[in-house]
C-alpha positions as semicolon CSV with decimal commas, in nm:
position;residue;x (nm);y (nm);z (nm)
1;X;9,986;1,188;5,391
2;X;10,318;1,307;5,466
3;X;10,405;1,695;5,490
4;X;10,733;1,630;5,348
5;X;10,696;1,340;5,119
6;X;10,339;1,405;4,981
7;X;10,110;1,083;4,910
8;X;10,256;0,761;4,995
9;X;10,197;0,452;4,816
10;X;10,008;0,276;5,115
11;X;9,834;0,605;5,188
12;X;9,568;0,569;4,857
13;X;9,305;0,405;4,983
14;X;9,038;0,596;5,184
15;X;8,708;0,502;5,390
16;X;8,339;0,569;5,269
17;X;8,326;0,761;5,582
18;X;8,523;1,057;5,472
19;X;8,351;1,158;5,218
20;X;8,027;1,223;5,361
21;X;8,205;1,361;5,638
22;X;8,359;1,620;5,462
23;X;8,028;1,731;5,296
24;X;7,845;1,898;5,631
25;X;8,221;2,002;5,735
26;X;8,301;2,154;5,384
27;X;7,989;2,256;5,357
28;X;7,978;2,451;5,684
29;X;8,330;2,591;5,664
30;X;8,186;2,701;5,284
31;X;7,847;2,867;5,464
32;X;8,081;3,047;5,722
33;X;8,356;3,138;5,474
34;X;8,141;3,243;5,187
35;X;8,333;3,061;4,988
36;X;8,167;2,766;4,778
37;X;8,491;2,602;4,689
38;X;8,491;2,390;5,012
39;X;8,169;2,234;4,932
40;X;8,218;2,187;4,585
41;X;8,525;1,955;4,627
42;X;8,342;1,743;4,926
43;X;8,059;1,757;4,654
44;X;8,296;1,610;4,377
45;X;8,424;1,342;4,653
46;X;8,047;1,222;4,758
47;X;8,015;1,229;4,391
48;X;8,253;0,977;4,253
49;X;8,206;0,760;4,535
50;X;7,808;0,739;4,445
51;X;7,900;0,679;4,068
52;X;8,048;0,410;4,153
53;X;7,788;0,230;4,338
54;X;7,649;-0,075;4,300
55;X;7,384;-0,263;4,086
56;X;7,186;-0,229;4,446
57;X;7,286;0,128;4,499
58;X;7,512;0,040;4,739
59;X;7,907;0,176;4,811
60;X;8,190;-0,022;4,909
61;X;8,375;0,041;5,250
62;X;8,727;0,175;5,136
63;X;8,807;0,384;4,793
64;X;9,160;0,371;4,598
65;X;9,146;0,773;4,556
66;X;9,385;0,759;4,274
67;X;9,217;0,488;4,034
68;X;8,886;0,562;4,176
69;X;8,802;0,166;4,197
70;X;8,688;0,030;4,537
71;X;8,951;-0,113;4,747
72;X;8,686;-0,286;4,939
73;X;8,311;-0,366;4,826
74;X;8,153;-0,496;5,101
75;X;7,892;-0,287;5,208
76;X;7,806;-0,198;5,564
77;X;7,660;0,029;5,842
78;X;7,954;-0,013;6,048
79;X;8,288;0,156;6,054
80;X;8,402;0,313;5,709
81;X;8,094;0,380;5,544
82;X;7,818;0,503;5,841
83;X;7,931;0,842;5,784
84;X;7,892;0,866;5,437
85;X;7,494;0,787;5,466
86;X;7,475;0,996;5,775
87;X;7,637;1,278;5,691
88;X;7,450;1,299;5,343
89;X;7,166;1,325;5,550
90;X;7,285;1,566;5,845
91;X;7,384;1,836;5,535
92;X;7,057;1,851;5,415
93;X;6,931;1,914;5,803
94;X;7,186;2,119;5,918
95;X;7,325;2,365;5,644
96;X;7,147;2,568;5,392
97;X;7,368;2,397;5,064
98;X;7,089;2,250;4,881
99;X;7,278;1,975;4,595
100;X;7,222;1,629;4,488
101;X;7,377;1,350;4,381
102;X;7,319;1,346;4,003
């Protein structure tokens, strides 16, 4: 994203990763803060990306944020989508938020 210009046109497509990255950073900057705003919108991100899973229960590897359709389905534990199943984990250890993915 550019400060000046906003969202650019190759800029729509993000990684698995993020979102489950921003849940134990969200949710930690919402613990500290007091303010459950942060973990609400990382909530909303891990969110859409799991209602869009697979037959399997599986998510894709890269996410067109403004259609919300995968950019890439392939499925891995590598880079782009380790975070997201980490992470979902690590909040549940590590912060006091208690959620679920509906």
């Amino acid at each position: 994203m550019s400060f000046l210009q906003g969202m650019i046109d190759t800029e729509q497509v993000s990684c698995t990763a993020c979102a489950g990255t921003l849940l134990l950073e969200f949710g930690l900057l919402s613990e500290l803060t007091g303010n459950e705003s942060y973990m609400a919108a990382a909530h909303h991100a891990a969110q859409l990306l799991f209602d869009q899973r697979s037959s399997l229960g599986l998510v894709g590897s890269g996410f067109h944020v403004t259609s919300r359709t995968w950019s890439h389905r392939d499925s891995t534990i590598g880079p782009g989508s380790d975070s997201y199943y980490e992470y979902l984990l690590k909040v549940g250890c590590f912060t006091t938020y208690k959620w679920h993915i509906d």
